[in-house]
C-alpha positions as CSV (number, residue, x, y, z in Angstrom):
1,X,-33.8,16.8,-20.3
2,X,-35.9,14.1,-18.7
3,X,-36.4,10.8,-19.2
4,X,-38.9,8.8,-17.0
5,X,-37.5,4.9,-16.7
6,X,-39.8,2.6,-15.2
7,X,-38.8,1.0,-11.5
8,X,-39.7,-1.7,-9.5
9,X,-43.4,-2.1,-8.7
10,X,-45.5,1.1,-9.1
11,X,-42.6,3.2,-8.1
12,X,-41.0,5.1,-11.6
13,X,-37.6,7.3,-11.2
14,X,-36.9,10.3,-13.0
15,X,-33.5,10.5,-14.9
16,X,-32.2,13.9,-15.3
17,X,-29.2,16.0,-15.6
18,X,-27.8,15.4,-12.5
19,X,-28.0,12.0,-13.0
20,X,-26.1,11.9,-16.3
21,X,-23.3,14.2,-14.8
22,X,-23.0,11.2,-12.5
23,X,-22.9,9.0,-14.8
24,X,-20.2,11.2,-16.5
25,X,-18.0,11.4,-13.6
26,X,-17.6,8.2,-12.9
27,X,-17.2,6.9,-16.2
28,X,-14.2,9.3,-15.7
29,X,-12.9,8.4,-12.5
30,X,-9.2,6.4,-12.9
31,X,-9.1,2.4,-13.3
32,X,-7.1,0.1,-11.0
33,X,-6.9,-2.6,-13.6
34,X,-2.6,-2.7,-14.5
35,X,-3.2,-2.2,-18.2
36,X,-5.8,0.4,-17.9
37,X,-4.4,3.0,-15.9
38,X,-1.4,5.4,-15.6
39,X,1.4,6.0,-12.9
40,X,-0.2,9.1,-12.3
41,X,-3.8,7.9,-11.8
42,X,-3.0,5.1,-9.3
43,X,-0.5,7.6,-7.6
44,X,-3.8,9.5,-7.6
45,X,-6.4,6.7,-6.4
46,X,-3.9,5.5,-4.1
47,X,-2.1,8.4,-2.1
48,X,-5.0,11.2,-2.3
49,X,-5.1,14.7,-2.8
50,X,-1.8,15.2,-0.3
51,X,0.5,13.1,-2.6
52,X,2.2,15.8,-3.8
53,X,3.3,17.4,-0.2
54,X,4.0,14.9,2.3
55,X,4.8,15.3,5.6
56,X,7.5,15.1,7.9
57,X,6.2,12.3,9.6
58,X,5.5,9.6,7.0
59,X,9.3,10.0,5.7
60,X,10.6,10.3,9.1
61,X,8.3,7.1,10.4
62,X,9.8,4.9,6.9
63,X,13.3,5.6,7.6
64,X,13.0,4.5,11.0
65,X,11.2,1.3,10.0
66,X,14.0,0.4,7.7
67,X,16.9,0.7,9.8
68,X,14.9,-1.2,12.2
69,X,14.1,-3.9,9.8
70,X,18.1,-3.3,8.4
71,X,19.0,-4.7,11.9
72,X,16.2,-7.3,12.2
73,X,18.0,-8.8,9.4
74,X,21.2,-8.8,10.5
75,X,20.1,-10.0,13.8
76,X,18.8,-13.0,12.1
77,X,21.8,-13.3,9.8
78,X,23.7,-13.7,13.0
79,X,21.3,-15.9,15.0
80,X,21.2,-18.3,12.8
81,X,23.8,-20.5,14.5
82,X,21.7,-20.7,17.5
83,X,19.0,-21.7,15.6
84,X,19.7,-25.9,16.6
85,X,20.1,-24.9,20.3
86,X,17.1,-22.9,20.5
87,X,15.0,-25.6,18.9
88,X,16.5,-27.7,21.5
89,X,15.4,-26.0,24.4
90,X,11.6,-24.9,22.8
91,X,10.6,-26.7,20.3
92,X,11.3,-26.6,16.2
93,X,8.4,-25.2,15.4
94,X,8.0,-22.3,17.8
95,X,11.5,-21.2,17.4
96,X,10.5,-21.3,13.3
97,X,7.4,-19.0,13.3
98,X,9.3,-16.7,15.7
99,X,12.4,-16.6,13.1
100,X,10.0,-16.1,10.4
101,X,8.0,-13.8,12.2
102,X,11.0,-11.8,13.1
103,X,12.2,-12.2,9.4
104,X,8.8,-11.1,7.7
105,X,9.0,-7.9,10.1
106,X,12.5,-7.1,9.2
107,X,11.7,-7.2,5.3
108,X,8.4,-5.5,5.7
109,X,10.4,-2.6,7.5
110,X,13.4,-2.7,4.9
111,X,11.0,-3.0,2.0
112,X,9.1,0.2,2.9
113,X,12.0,2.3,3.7
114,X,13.4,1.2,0.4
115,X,10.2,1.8,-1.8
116,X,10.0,5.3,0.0
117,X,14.0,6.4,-0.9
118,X,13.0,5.0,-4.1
119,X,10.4,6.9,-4.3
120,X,12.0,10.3,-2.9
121,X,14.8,10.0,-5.7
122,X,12.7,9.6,-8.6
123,X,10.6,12.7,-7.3
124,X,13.7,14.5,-7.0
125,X,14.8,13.4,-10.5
126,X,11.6,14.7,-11.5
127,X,11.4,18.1,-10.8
């Protein structure tokens, strides 16, 4: 079936199968509104085709990153007493971004090991 719909200026497009398949498809593709979509279509919009078979790598590259960030942490847990010398000697602010930079990179890396466990155990509950 075609349908001819006027266009700008002279110019007139044809609409025609292929065009309505289109339109088809991606009134099917997955939404990334909260409400809208499923676990299963955002796992799908956001991890790819691969999702299902991971590498090596990622997992291995996650657990790094949160023992690193693990002992970030706990490095800041135990500088914090040498916090008032350090402003001392450089300044209060610069020692502050570089204890909240050092902080925000130690979470970051815990976070991300964590959400990947997470993850691996409810795969593993899955199955």
């Amino acid at each position: 079936m075609t349908t001819t719909v006027p266009g700008a200026g002279s110019s007139r497009h044809t609409a025609t199968a292929e065009d309505a398949a289109r339109s088809q498809h991606l009134s099917r593709r997955p939404s990334l509104n909260a409400g809208d979509a499923s676990d299963d279509d955002v796992a799908a919009v956001t991890h790819g085709p691969n999702a299902d078979t991971p590498g090596v790598a990622p997992r291995v590259i996650k657990a790094v990153s949160f023992f690193v960030g693990c002992a970030l942490l706990v490095a800041c847990a135990f500088a914090l007493d040498r916090l008032g010398e350090w402003s001392a000697d450089y300044g209060r602010v610069w020692v502050f971004l570089a204890f909240i930079l050092v902080m925000s990179l130690g979470g970051q890396g815990f976070w991300a090991g964590s959400d990947a466990a997470i993850g691996w155990v409810k795969d593993q509950v899955r199955r």
